[in-house]
Backbone as ProteinMPNN parsed JSONL, in Angstrom:
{"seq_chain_A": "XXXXXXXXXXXXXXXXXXXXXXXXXXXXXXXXXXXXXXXXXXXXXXXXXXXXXXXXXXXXXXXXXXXXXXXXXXXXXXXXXXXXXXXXXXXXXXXXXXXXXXXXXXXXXXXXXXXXXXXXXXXXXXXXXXXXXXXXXXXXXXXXXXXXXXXXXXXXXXXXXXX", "coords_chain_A": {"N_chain_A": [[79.098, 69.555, 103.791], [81.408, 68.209, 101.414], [83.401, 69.242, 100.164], [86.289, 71.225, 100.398], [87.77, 74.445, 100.026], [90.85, 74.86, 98.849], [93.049, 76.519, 97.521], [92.63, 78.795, 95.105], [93.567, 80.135, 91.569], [94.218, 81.032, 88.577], [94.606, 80.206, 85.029], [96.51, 81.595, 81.667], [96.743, 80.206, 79.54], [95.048, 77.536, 78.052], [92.204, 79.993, 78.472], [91.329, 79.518, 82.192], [90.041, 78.543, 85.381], [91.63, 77.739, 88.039], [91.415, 74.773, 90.839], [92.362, 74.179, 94.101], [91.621, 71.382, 96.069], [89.944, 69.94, 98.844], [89.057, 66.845, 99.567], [86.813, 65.548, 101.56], [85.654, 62.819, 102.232], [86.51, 61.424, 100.522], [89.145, 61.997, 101.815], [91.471, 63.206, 100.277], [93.41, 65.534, 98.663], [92.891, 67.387, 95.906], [92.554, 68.703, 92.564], [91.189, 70.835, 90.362], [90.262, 71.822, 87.354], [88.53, 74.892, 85.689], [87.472, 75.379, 82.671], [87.489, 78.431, 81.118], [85.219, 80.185, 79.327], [83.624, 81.601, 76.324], [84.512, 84.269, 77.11], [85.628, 87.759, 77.089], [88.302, 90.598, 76.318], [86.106, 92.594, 76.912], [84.099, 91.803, 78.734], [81.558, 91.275, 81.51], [83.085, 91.089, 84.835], [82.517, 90.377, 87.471], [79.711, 89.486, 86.755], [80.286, 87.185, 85.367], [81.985, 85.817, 87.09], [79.563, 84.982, 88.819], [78.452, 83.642, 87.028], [79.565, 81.471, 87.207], [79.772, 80.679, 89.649], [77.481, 79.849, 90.11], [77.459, 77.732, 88.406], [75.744, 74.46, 87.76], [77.912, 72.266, 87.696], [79.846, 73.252, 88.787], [79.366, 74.096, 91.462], [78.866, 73.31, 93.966], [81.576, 72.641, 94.304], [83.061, 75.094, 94.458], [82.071, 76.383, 96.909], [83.074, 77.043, 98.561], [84.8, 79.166, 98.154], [85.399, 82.641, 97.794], [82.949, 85.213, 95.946], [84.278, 87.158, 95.674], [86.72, 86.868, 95.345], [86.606, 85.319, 92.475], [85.884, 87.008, 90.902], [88.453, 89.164, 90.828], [90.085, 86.945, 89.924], [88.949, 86.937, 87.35], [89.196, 89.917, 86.56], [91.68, 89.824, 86.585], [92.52, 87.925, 84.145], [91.304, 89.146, 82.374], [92.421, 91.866, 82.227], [94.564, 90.79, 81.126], [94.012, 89.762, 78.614], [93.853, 92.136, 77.462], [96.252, 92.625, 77.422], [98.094, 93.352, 79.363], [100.549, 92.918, 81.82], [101.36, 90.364, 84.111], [102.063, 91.639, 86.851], [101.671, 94.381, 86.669], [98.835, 94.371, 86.016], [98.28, 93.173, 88.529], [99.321, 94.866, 90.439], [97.81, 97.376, 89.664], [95.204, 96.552, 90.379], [95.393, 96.082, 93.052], [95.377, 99.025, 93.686], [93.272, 99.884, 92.943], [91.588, 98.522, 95.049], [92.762, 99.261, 97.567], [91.799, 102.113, 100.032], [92.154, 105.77, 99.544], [92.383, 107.946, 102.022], [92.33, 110.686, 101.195], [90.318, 110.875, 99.963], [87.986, 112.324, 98.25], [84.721, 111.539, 98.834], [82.474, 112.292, 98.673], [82.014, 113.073, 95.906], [81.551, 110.853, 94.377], [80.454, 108.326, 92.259], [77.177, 106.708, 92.588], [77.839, 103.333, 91.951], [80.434, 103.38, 92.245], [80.578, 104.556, 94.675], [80.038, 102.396, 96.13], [81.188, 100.569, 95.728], [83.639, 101.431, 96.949], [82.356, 101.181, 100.142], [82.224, 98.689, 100.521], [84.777, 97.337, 100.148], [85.708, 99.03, 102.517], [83.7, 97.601, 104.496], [85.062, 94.414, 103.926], [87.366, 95.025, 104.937], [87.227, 96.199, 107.69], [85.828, 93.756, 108.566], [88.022, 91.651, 108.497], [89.502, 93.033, 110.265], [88.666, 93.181, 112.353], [88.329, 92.224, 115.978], [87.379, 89.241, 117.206], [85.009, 87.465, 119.94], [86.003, 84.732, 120.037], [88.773, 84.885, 119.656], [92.056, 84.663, 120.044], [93.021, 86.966, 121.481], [91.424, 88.41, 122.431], [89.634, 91.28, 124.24], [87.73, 92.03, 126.474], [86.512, 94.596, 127.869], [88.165, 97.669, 127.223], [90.185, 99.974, 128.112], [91.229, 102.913, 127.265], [93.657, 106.119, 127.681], [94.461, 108.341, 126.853], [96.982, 110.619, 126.025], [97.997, 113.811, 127.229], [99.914, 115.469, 126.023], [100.063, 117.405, 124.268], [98.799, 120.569, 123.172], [95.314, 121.175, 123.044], [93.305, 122.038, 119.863], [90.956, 124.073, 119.079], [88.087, 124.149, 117.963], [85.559, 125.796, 115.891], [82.869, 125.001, 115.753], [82.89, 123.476, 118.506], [82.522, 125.375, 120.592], [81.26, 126.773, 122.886], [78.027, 129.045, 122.837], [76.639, 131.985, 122.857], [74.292, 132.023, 121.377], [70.797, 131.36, 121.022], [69.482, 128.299, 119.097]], "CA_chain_A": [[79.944, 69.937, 102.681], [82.174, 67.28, 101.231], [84.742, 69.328, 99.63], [86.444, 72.386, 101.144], [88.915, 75.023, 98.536], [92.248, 75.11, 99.974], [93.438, 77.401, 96.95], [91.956, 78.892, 93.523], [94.277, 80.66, 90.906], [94.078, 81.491, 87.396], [96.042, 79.851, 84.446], [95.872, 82.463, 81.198], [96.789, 79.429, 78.703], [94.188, 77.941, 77.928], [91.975, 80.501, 80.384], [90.82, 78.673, 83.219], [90.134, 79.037, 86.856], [92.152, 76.538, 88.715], [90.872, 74.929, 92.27], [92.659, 72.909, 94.902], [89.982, 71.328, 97.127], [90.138, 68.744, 99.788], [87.659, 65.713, 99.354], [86.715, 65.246, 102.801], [85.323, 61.761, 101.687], [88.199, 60.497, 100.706], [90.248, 62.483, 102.376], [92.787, 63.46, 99.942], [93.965, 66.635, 97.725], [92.331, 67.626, 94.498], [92.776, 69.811, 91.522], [89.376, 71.053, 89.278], [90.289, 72.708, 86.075], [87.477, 74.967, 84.807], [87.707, 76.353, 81.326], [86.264, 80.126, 81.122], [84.376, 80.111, 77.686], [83.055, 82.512, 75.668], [85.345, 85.695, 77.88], [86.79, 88.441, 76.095], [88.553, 91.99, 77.101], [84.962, 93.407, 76.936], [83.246, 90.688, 79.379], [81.82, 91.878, 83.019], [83.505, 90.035, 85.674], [81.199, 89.71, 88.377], [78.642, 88.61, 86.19], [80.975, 85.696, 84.921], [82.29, 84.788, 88.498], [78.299, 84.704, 89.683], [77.575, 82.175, 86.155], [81.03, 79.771, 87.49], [79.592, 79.533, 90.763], [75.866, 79.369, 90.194], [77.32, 76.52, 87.687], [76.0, 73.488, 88.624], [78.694, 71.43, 87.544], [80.884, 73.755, 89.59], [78.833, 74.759, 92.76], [79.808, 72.487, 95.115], [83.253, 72.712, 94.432], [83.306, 76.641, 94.833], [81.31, 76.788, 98.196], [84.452, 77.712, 99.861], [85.733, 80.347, 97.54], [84.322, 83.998, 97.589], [82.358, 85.737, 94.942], [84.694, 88.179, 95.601], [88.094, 86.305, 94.752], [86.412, 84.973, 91.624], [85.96, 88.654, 90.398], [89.475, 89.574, 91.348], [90.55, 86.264, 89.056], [88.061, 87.22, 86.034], [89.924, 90.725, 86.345], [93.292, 89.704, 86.089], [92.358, 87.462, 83.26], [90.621, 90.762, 81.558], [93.643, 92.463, 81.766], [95.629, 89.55, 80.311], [93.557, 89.85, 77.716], [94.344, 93.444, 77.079], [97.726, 93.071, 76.94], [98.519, 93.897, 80.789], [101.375, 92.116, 81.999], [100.368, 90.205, 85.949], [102.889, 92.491, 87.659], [100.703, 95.479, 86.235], [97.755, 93.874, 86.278], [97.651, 93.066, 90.304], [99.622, 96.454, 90.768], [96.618, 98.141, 89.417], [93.93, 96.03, 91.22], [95.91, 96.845, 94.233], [95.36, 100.411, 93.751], [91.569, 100.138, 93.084], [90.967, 98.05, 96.519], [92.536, 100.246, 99.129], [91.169, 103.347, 99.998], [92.965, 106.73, 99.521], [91.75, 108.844, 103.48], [92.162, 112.004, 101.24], [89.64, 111.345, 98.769], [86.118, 112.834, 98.305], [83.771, 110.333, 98.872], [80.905, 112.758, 98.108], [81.711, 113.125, 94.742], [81.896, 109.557, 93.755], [78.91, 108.185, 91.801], [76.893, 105.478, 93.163], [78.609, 102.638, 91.9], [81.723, 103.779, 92.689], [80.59, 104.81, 96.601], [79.259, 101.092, 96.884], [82.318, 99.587, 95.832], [84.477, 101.879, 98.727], [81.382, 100.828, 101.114], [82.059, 97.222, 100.307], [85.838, 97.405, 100.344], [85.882, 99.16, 104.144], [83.289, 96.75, 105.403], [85.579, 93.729, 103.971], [88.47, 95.609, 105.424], [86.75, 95.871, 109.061], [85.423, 92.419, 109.181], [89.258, 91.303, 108.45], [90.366, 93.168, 111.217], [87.321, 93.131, 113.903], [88.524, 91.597, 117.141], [85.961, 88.695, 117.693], [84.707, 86.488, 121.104], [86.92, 83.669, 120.034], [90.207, 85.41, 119.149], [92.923, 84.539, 121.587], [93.918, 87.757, 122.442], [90.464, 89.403, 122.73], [89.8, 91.638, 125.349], [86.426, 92.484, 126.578], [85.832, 95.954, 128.024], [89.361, 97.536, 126.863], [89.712, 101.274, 128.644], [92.69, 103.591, 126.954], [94.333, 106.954, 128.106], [95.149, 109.324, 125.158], [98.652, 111.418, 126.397], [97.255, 115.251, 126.846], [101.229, 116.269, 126.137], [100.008, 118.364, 123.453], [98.095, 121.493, 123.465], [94.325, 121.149, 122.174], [93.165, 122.682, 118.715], [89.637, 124.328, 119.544], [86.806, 124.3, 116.773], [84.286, 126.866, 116.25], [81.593, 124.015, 116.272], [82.099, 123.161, 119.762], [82.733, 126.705, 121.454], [79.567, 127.278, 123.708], [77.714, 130.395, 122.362], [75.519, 132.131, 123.824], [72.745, 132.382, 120.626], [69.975, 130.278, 121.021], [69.244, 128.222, 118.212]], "C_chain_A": [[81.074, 68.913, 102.574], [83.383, 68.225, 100.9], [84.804, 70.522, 100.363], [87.444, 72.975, 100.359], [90.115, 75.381, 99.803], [92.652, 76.211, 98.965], [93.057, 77.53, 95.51], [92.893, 79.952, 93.15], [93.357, 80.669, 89.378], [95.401, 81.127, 86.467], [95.567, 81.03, 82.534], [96.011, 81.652, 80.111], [96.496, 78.219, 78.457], [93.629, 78.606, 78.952], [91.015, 79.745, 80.794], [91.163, 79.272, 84.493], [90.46, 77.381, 87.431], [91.48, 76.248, 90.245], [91.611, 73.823, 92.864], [91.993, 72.969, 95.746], [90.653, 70.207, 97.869], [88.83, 68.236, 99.693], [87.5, 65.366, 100.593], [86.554, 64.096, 103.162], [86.171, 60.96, 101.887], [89.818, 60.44, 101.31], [91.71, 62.406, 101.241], [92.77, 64.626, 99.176], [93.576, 66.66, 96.629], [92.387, 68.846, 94.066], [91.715, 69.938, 90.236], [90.189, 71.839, 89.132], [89.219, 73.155, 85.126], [87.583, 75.903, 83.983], [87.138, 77.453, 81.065], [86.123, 79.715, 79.481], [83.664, 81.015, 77.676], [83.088, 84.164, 77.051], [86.08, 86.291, 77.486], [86.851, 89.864, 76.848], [87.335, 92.85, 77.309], [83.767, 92.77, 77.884], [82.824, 91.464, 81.106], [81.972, 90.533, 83.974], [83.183, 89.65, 86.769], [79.909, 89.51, 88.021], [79.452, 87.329, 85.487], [81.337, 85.144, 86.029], [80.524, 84.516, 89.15], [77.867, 83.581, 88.867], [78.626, 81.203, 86.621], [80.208, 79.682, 89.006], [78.471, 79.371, 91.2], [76.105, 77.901, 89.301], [76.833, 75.397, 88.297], [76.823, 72.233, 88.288], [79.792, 71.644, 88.65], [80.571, 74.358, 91.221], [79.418, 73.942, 93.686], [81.192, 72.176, 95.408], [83.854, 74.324, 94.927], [82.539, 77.063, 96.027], [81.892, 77.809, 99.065], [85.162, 79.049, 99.924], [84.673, 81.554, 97.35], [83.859, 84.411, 96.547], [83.492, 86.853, 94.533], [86.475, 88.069, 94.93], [87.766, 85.797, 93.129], [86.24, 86.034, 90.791], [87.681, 88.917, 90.252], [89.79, 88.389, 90.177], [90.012, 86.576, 87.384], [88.742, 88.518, 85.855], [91.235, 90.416, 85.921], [92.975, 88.777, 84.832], [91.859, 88.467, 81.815], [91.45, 91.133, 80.851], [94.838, 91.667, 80.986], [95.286, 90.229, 79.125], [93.794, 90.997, 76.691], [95.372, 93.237, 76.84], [99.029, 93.372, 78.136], [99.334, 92.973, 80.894], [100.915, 91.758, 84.152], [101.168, 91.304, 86.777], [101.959, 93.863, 87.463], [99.464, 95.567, 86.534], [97.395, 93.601, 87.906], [98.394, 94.229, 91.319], [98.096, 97.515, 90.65], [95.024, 97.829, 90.092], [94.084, 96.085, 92.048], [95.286, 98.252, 94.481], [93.946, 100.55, 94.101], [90.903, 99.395, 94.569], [91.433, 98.839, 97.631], [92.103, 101.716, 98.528], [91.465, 104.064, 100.245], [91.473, 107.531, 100.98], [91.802, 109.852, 102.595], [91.375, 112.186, 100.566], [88.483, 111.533, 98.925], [85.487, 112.564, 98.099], [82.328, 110.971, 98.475], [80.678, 113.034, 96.741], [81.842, 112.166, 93.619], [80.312, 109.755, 93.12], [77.913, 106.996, 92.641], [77.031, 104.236, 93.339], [79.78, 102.415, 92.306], [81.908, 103.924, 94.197], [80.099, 103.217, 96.984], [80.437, 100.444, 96.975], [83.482, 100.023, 96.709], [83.806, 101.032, 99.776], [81.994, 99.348, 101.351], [83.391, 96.769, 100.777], [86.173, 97.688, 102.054], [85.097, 98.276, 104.65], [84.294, 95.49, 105.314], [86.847, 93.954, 105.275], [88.496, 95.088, 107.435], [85.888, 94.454, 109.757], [87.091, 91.691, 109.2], [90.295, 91.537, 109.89], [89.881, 93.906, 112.711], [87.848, 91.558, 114.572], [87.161, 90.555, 117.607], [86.58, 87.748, 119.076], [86.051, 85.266, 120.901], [88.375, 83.843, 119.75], [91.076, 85.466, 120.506], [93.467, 85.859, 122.484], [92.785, 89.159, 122.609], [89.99, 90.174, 123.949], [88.376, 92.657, 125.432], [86.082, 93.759, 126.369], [87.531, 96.804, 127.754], [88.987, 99.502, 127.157], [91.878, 102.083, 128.267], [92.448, 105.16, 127.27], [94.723, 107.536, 126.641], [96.284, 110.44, 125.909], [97.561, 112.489, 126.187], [98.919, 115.955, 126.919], [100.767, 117.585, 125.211], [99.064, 119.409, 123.546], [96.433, 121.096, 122.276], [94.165, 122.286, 121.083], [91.921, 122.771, 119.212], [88.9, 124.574, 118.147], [85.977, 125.392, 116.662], [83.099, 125.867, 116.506], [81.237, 123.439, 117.357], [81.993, 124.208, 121.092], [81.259, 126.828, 121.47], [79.317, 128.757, 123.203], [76.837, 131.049, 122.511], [73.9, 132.38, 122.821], [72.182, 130.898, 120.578], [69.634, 129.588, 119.851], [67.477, 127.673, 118.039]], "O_chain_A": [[81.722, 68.711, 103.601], [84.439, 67.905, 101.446], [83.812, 70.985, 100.925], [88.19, 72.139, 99.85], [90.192, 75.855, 100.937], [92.642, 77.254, 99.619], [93.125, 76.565, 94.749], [93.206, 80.748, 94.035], [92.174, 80.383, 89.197], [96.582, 81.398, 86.68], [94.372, 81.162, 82.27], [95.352, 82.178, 79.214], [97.459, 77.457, 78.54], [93.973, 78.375, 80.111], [90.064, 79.327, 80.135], [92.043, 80.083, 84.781], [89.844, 76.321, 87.312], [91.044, 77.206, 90.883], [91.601, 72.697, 92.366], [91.61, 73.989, 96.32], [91.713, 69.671, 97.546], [87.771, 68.862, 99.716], [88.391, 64.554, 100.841], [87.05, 63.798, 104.248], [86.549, 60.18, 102.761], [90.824, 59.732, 101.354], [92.711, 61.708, 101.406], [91.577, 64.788, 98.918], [93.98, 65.657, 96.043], [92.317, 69.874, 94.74], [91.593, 69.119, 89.325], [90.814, 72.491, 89.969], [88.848, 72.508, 84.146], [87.757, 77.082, 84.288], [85.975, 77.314, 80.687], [86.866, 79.07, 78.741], [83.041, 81.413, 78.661], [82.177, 84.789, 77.593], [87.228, 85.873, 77.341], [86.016, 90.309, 77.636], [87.538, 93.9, 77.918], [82.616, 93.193, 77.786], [83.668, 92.076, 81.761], [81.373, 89.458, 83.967], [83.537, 88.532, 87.145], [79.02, 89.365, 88.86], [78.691, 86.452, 85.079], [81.089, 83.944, 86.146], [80.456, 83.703, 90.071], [77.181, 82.673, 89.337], [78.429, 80.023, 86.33], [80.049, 78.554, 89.474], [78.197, 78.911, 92.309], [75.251, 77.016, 89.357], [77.338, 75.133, 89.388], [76.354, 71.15, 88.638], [80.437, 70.783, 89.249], [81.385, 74.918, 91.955], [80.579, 74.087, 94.07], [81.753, 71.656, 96.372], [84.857, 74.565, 95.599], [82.368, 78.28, 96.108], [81.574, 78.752, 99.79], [85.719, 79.725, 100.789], [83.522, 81.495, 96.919], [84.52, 83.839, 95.681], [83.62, 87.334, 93.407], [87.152, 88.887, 94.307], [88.767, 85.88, 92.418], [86.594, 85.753, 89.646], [88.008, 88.736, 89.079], [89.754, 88.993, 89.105], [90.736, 86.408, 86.403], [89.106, 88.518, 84.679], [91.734, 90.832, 84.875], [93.734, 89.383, 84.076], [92.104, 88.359, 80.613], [91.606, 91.056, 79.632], [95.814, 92.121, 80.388], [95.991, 91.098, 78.612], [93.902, 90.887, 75.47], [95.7, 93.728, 75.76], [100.242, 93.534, 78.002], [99.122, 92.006, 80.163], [100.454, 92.483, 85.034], [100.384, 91.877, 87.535], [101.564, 94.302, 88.543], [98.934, 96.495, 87.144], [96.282, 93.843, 88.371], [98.168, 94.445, 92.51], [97.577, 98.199, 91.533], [94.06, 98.58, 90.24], [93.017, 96.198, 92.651], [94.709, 98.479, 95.544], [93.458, 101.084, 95.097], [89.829, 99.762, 95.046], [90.685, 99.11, 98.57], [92.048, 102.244, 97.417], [91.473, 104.05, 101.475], [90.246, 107.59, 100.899], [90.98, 110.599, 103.127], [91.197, 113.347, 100.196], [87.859, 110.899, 99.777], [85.027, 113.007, 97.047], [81.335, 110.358, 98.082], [79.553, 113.22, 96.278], [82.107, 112.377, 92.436], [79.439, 110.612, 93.256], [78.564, 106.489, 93.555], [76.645, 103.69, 94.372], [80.161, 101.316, 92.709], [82.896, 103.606, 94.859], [79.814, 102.948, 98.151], [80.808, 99.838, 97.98], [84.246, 99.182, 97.183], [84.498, 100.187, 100.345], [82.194, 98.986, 102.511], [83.419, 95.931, 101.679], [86.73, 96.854, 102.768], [85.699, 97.8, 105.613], [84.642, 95.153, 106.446], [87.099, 93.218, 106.229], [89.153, 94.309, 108.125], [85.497, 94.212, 110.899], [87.256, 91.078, 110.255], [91.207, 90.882, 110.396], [90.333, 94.643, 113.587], [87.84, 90.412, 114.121], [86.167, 90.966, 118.206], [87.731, 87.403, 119.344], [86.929, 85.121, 121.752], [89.095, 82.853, 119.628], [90.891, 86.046, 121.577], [94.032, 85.91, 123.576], [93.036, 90.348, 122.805], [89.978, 89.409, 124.914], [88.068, 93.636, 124.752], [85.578, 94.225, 125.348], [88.294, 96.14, 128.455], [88.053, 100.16, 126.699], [93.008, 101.886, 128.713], [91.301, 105.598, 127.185], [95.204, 107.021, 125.632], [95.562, 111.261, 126.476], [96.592, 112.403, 125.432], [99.163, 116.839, 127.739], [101.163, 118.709, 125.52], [98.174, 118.987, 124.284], [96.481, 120.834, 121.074], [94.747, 123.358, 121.251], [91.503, 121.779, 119.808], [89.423, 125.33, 117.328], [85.744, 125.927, 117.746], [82.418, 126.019, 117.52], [80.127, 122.974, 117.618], [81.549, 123.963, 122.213], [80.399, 126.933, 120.595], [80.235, 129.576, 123.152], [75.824, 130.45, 122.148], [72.808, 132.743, 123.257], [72.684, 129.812, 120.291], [69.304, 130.503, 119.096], [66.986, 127.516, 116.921]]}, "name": "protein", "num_of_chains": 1, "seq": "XXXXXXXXXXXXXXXXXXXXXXXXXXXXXXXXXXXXXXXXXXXXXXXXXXXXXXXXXXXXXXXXXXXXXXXXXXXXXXXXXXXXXXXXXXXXXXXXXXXXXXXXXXXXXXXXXXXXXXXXXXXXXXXXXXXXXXXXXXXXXXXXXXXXXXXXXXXXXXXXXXX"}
């Protein structure tokens, strides 16, 4: 891989997806400006970030950058589009990426439970302890305090009917 993305943004005048890359080659700092065309408030945005980096004008320059940040830029550009102001706009895309513990995951739809699914695995690869991490620690053996009095279940009280 010659080039490597040090940082991709979004400019909303004209819209474009900005990229600073490093030329490994030549070793120096570069800036690719690619013009979104034919994208309007009604456009889906991970089918437009999958045609920019299946482009092949643009593939090799986007190697580096996720499918998933290029979504996330095609959104905020969406919402431009609407009318959203960016403070609003990455307030609200905030909201939709973490994941509320109180909510009722069984009554999502299937689209909707993939894109939680997708979100906690990102989540737990982000913040999974790996082999090479300086402060990893093999077999790791913790103590839970018993200061407090246990809460007993009916589901694990032994009972004497056979099932």
């Amino acid at each position: 891989m010659t080039f490597s993305a040090k940082k991709c943004g979004i400019c909303f005048q004209p819209p474009s997806i900005i990229l600073i890359y490093r030329d490994n080659v030549q070793e120096k700092t570069r800036q690719r400006i690619m013009p979104v065309r034919n994208f309007s408030r009604f456009s889906d945005c991970s089918r437009a970030a999958e045609q920019l980096k299946n482009n092949p004008r643009h593939k090799a320059y986007l190697e580096g950058v996720s499918l998933h940040q290029l979504q996330k830029l095609y959104s905020l550009l969406r919402r431009h589009l609407e009318g959203q102001s960016l403070a609003e706009s990455l307030e609200e895309f905030q909201q939709e990426e973490t994941i509320d513990p109180e909510e009722d995951m069984n009554k999502l739809d299937d689209k909707e439970l993939a894109k939680r699914k997708s979100i906690m695995d990102e989540l737990f690869e982000k913040n999974r302890k790996k082999k090479d991490d300086p402060d990893f620690v093999y077999n790791v053996e913790v103590d839970f305090p018993q200061d407090e009095q246990l809460e007993s279940c009916a589901w694990d009280m032994e009972s004497d009917e056979e099932i």
